[in-house]
C-alpha positions in Angstrom: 43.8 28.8 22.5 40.3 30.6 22.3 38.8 32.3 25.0 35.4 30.8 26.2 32.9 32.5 24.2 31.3 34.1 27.5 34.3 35.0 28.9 35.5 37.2 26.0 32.1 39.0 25.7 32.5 39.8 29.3 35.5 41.2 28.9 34.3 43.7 25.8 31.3 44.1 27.7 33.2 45.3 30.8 35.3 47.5 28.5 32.5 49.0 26.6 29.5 49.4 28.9 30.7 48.9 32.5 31.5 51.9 33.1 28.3 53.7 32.7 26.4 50.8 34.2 28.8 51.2 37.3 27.4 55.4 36.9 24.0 54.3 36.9 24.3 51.8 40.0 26.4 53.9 42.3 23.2 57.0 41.4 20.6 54.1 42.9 23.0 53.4 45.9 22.7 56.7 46.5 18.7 57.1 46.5 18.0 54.0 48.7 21.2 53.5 50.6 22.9 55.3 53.2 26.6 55.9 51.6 28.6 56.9 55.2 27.9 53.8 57.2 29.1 54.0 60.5 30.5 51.2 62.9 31.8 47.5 61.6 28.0 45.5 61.0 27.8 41.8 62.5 28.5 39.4 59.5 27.0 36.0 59.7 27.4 34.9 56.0 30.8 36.0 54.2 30.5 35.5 49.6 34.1 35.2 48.3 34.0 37.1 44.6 36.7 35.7 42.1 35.9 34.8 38.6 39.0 33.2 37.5 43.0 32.6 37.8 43.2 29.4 39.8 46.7 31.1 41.4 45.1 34.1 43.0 42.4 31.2 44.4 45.3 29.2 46.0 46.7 33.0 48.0 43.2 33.5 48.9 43.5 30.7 51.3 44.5 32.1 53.9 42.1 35.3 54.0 38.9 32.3 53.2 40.5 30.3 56.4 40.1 33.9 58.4 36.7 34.0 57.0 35.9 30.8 58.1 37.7 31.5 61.4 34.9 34.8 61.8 31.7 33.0 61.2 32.2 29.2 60.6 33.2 27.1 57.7 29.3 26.7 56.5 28.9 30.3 56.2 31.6 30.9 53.7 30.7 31.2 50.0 32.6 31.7 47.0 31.0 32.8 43.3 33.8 31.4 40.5 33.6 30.7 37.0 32.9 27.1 36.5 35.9 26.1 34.5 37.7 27.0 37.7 35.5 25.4 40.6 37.8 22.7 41.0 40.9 24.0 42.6 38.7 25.3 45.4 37.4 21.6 45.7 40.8 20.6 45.9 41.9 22.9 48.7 38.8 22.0 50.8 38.1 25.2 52.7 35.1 25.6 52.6 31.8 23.0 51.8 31.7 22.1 48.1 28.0 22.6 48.0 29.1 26.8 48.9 31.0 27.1 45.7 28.5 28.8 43.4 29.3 28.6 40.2 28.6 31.4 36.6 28.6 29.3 33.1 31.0 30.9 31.0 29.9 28.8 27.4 28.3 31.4 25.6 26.9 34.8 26.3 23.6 34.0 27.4 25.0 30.9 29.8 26.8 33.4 31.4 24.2 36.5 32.0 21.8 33.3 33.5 24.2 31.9 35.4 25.1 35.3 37.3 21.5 36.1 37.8 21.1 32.8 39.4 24.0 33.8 41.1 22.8 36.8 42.4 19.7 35.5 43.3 21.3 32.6 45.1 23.1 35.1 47.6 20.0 36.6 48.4 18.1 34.0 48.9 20.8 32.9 51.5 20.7 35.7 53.2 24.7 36.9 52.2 25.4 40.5 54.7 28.9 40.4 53.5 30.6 40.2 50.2 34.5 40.8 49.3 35.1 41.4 45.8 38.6 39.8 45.4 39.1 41.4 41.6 41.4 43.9 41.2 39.9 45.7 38.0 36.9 44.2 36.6 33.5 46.1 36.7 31.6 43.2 36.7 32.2 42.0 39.5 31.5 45.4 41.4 28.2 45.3 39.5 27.6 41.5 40.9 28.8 42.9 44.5 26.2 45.0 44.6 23.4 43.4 43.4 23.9 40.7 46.0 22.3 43.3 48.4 24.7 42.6 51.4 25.1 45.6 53.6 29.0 45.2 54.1 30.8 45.1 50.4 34.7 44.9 50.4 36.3 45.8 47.5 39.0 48.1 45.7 38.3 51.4 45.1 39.9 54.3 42.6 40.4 57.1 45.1 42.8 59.1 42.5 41.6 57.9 39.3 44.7 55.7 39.0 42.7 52.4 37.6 39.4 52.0 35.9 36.4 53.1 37.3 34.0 51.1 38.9 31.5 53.5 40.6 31.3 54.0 44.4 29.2 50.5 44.8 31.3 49.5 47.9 30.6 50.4 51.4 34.1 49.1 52.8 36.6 50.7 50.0 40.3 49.9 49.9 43.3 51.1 47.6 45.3 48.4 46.7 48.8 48.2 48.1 51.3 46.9 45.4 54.0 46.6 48.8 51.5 43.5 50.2 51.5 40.5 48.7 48.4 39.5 47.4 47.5 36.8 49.6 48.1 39.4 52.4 45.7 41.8 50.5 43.4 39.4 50.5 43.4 39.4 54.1 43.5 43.0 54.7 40.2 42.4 52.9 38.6 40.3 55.5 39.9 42.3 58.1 38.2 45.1 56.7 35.0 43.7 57.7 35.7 44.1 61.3 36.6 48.0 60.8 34.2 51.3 60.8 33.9 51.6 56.8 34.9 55.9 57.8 39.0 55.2 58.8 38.8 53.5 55.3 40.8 52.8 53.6 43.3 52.7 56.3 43.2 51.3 59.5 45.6 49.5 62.3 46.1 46.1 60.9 49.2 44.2 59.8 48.9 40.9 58.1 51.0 37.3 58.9 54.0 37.4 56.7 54.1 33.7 56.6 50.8 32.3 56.7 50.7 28.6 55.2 49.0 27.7 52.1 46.9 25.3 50.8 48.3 21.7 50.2 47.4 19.4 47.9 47.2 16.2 49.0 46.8 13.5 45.9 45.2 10.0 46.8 47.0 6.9 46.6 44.8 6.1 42.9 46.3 9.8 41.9 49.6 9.0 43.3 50.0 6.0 41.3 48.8 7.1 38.1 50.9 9.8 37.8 54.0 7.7 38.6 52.9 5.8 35.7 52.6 8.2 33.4 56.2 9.7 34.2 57.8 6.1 33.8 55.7 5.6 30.4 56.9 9.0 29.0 60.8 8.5 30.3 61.7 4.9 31.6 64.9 6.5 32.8 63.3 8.6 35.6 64.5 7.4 39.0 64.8 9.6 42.7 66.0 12.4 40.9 63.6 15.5 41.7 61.5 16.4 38.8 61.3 20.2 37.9 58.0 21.3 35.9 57.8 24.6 34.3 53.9 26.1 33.6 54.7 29.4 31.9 50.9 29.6 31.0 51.5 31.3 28.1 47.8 31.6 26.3 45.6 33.7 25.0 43.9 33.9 28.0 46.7 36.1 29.6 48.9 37.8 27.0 50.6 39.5 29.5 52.1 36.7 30.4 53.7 36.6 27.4 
């Protein structure tokens, strides 16, 4: 399996150049914008970023339901790559017409696509984004160019990941002791905190928040059941196990 075209110059891109261009943007945010902000800022309109892996989508759940929970389901956005839209349409959190969406086809589809992102957010009037990826520079650099005053993402305090400039103004260290979905909500907590006790601060997330369920339509129910008895005639009550190790080219750790 190939990697999308746009997708695997993003990723040499990101390797090659993202660091510097993560230099030159945190030198601007320090010209024109205030770098100790003090006191949590009112957020009206909360941007999701997550480019891809539908899983780490479905733990987000709970952290977009808190979101929602903060300043109403209509305010919540979420900027995804477009081959992976669909599994937030599927977990209906949030409006379908708030999933904004970066081509992913070929380089130029993809540089487009995030400019119309970008532009997008602002024209919406976005004052809080929360960069949900763990090590990519792009989507720091896409963070910040949204313009929203409160930015949530993870930071390299001790050099122990790659660098993606000081572009955040609410800056975490990721806690490998959390599971993700609960870092996901430290994340929106975040928003509520005085960016200065970052990154720590007096909150403890649910251990066993619920998930997102699926819940197939009759048409979906029964052409599934149709294609299990087409493939093995012999399948009665018995439960059906599936294993999806995933293992492409798109993550050879995996592997």
């Amino acid at each position: 399996m190939d990697l999308p075209v746009g997708i695997s110059t993003l990723q040499h891109t990101d390797r090659r150049i993202g660091a510097p261009l993560c230099a030159i943007l945190t030198v601007f945010r320090r010209i024109f914008e205030s770098t100790n902000p003090r006191g949590p800022r009112r957020v009206r309109r909360i941007l999701f970023v997550k480019f891809a892996e539908q899983g780490s989508t479905v733990l987000a759940y709970p952290a977009i339901r808190r979101a929602t929970e903060m300043v109403g389901r209509e305010n919540v956005y979420f900027v995804v790559f477009k081959d992976n839209r669909f599994i937030l349409d599927v977990m209906e959190v949030i409006p379908e017409e708030n999933v904004i969406t970066i081509a992913t086809h070929s380089p130029f589809g993809l540089a487009l696509s995030a400019l119309r992102a970008v532009l997008r957010a602002r024209k919406i009037g976005i004052d809080a984004v929360i960069d949900m990826e763990f090590l990519t520079r792009f989507s720091a650099m896409l963070t910040f160019a949204t313009g929203a005053k409160s930015r949530v993402g993870f930071h390299t305090f001790f050099g122990d990941g790659p660098y993606r400039g000081d572009l955040m103004t609410h800056r975490l260290l990721y806690n490998p002791h959390l599971h993700t979905s609960q870092m996901f909500e430290v994340m929106v907590a975040a928003l509520t905190r005085d960016p200065a006790v970052l990154p720590t601060f007096d909150f403890t997330p649910p251990a066993d928040e619920p998930l997102a369920r699926f819940r197939p339509s009759m048409s979906e129910v029964a052409e599934i059941n149709a294609l299990l008895q087409r493939e093995n005639p012999r399948i009665g009550s018995a439960p059906l196990i599936l294993l999806n190790p995933n293992a492409s080219d798109l993550l050879p750790l995996r592997r």
